[in-house]
VMD Tcl script that draws the C-alpha trace (Angstrom):
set ca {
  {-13.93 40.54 -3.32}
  {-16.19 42.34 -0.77}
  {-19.37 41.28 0.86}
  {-20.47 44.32 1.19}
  {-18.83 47.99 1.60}
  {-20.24 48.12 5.06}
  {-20.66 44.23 6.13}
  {-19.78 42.98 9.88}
  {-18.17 40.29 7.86}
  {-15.71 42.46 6.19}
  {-14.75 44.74 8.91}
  {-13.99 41.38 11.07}
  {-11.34 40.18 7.94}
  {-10.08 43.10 7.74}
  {-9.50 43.53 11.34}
  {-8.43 40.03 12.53}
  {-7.51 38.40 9.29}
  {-6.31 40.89 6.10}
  {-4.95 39.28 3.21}
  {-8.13 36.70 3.37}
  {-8.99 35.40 0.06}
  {-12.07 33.36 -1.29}
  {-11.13 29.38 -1.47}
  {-11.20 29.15 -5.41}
  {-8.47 31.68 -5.55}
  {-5.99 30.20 -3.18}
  {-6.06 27.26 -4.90}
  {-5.76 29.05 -8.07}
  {-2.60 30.59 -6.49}
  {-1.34 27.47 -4.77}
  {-0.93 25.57 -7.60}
  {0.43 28.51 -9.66}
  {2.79 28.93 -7.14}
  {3.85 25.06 -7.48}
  {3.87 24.62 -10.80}
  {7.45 25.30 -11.26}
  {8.70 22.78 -8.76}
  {7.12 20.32 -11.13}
  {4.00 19.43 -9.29}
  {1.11 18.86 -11.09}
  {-2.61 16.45 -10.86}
  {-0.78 13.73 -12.43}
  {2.26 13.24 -10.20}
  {1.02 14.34 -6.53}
  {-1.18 13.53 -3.74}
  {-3.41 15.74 -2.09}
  {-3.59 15.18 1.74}
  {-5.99 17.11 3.96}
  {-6.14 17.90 7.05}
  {-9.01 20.58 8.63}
  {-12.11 19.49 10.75}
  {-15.20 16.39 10.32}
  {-17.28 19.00 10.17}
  {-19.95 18.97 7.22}
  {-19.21 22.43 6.44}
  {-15.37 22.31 6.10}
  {-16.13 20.16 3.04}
  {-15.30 22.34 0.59}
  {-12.06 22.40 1.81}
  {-11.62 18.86 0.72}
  {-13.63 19.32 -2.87}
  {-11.35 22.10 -3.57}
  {-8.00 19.51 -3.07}
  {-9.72 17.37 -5.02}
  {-10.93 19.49 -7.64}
  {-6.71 20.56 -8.13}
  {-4.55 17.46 -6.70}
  {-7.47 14.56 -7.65}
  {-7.14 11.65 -5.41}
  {-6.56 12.93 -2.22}
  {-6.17 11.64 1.80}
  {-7.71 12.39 4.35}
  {-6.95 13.37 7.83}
  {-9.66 15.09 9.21}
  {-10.03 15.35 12.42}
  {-12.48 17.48 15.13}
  {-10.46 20.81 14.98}
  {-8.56 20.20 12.02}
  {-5.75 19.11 14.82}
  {-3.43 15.89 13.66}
  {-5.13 13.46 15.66}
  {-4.33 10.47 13.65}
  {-0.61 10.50 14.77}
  {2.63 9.58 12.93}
  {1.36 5.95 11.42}
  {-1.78 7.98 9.83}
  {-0.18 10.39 8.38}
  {2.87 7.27 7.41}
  {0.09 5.76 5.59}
  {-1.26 8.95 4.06}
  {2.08 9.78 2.47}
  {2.68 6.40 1.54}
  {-0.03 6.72 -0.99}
  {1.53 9.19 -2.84}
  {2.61 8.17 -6.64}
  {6.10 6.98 -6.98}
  {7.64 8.63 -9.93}
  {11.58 8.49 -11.25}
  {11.98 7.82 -7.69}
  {10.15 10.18 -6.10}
  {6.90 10.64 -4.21}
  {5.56 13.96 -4.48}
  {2.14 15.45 -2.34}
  {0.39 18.60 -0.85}
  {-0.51 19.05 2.59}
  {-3.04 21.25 3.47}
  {-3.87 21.31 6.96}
  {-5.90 24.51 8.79}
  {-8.62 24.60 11.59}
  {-11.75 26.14 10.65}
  {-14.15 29.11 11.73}
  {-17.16 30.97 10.57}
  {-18.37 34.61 11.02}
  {-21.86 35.94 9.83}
  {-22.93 38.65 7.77}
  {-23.24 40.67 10.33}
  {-19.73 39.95 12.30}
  {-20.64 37.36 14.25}
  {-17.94 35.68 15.37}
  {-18.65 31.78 14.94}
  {-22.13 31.93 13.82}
  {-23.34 29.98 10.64}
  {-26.83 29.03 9.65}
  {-26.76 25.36 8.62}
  {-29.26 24.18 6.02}
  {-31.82 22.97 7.77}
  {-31.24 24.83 10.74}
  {-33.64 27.85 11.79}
  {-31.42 28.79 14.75}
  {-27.71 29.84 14.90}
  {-24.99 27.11 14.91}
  {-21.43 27.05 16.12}
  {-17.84 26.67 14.08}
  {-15.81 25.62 15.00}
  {-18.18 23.49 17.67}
  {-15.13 21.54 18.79}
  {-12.82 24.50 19.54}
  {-15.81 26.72 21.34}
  {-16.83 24.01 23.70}
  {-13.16 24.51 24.71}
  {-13.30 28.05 24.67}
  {-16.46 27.85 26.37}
  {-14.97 25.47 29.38}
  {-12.12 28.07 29.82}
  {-14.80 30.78 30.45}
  {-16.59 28.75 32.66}
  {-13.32 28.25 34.83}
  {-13.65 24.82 35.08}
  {-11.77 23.01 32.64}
  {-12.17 18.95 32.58}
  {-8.40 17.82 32.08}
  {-8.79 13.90 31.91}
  {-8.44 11.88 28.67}
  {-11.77 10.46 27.63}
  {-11.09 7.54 25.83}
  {-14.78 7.37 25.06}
  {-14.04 11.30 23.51}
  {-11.18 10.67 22.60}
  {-10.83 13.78 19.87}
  {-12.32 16.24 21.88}
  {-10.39 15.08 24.86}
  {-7.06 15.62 22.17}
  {-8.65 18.92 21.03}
  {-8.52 20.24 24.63}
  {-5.57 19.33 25.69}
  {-3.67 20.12 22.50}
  {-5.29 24.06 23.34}
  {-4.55 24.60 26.80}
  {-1.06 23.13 26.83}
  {-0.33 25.72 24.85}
  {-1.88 28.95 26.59}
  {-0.67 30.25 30.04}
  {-2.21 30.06 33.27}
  {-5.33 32.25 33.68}
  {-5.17 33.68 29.83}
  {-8.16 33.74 28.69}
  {-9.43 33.41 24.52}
  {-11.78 34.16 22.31}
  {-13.45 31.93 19.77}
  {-10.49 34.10 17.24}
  {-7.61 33.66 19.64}
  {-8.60 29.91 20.38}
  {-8.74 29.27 16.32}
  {-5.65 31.27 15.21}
  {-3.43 29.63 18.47}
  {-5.16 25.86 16.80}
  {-3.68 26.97 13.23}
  {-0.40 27.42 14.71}
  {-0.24 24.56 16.59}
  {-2.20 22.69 13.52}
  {1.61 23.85 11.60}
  {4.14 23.44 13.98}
  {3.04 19.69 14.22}
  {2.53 19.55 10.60}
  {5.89 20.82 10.14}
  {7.42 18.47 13.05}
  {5.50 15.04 11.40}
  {6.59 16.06 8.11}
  {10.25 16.22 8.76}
  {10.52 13.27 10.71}
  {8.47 10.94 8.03}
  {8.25 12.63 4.94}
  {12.19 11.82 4.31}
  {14.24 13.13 1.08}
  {15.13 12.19 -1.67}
  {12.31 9.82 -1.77}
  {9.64 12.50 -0.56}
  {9.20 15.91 -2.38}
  {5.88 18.16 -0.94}
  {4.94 21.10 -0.29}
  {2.17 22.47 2.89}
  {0.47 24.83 3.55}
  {-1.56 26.14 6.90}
  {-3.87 28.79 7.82}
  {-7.49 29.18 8.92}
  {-10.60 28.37 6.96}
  {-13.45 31.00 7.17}
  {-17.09 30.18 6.44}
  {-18.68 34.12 5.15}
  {-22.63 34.42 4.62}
  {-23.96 33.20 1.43}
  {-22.19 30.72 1.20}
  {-18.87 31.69 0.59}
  {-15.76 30.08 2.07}
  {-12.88 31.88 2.23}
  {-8.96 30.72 3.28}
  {-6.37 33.16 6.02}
  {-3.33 31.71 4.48}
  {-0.74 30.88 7.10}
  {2.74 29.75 7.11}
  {3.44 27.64 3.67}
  {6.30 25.69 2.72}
  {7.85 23.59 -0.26}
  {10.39 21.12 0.51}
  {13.03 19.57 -2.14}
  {16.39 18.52 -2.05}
  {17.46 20.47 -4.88}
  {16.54 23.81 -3.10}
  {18.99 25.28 -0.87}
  {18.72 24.16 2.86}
  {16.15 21.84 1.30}
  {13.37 23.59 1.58}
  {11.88 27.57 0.45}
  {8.85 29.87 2.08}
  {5.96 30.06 -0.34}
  {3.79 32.08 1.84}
  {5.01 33.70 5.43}
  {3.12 34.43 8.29}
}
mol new
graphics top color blue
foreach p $ca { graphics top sphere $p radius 0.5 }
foreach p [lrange $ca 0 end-1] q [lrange $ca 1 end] { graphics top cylinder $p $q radius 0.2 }
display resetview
C-alpha cells in the first residue's frame, strides 16, 4: 500500500524503515501469528505501551479492537516510565485461566512524516501550522543540537526529565541524532527494557505472553502505519521458553 508512486512519504519508508505496514494489517498479522499458541480476545490482556500523545491513539483502539480490555502504560515517548509495580499491576490484570495468565505487550515510540517527507511533521486537526511527533523525543533532539543539554531530574517534569535521560545514556559523547536516529535508538531501548521487566515479573508457568516492539509512523491522510521491531512469544512449553515471531 503506496501513498503515492512518487510521495516524500514513501521514499522516507522505504529508505529508513522497509517492511512498514499500515496498523490494521499488523494487527491482522499479529494475531494470526498468535493464534496457534492459543491466544485469543477471550483469554488475554492487551497491555500498551507507546506515547500520551492524542495522535498515538490509534495505537491503543487497534489493541482494543483485537485483545478487548486492555492496560495502559503510556507514557511521553512511549518509554516505560511507570516502573516495575506499574507494569506488576498491569499484568496482574490479566485473566487467570487453567492456571495461567496470558497477555500482549505492545510497546513502540512513535513518529510522523508528511506527505512530502517531512520528517516529524503532522498537521493536527485544528492546527493551521505544522506540529511535532514525537514532541517529547525532538525537544531532546533539539537540546542535543543546541549543545546544551539540561541533565538534572525535574521532579516537577518528571517524564520528560526520564525521556532525556533514558536517550542520552544511551548515545556516546558528542554523537549527534536526528529526529529518525533519536526514535529508532527510543524503540530499542523501549524493548530491551520491555524485555528486561518482562522476565523479571512476568514469571512462568503462571504467565504466558507474547510482545512486540517497533516504531509507530503517523503518514498524511490520516494513515498510521507500524515498523515492526523485535517480537517475541514466551511459553514454557516452547523450547528455551520462549520463540522469535518477528526479528529485527
Amino acid at each position: 500500500m503506496k501513498i503515492g508512486t512518487e510521495s516524500g512519504f514513501d521514499q522516507v519508508l522505504a529508505e529508513h524503515f522497509p517492511g512498514t505496514i499500515p496498523v490494521d494489517d499488523f494487527f491482522n498479522q499479529t494475531a494470526r501469528l498468535l493464534d496457534p499458541y492459543g491466544f485469543n480476545d477471550d483469554n488475554t490482556l492487551g497491555i500498551i505501551a507507546t506515547c500520551r500523545d492524542e495522535i498515538a491513539t490509534p495505537l491503543e483502539r487497534a489493541v482494543v479492537k483485537y485483545w478487548g480490555r486492555t492496560f495502559s502504560c503510556r507514557s511521553l515517548g512511549g518509554f516505560l516510565l511507570l516502573g516495575r509495580t506499574g507494569i506488576k499491576t498491569g499484568i496482574s490484570h490479566a485473566p487467570l485461566l487453567n492456571g495461567r495468565r496470558r497477555f500482549v505487550f505492545f510497546a513502540m515510540p512513535h513518529m510522523a512524516i508528511s506527505a512530502e517527507g517531512k520528517i516529524g511533521v503532522i498537521y493536527r486537526e485544528g492546527f493551521q501550522e505544522e506540529s511535532k511527533a514525537c514532541g517529547s523525543i525532538a525537544s531532546v533532539v533539539s537540546q542535543l543540537d543546541s549543545g546544551r543539554i539540561d541533565v538534572h531530574m525535574d521532579f516537577e517534569d518528571l517524564e520528560q526529565s526520564c525521556v532525556r535521560q533514558k536517550l542520552i545514556s544511551n548515545i556516546h559523547y558528542g554523537d549527534r541524532l536526528d529526529l529518525i536516529g533519536a526514535t529508532k535508538l527510543a524503540s530499542r531501548i523501549i524493548r530491551k527494557d520491555t524485555e528486561r521487566h518482562l522476565t523479571n515479573i512476568a514469571k512462568p508457568p503462571e504467565f504466558e505472553y507474547a510482545y512486540f516492539t517497533g516504531i509507530l509512523i503517523h503518514g498524511p491522510n490520516d494513515i498510521d502505519w507500524i515498523y515492526p521491531g523485535r517480537s517475541e512469544v514466551v511459553i514454557q512449553e516452547l523450547p528455551g521458553g520462549r520463540a522469535p515471531i518477528i526479528t529485527r
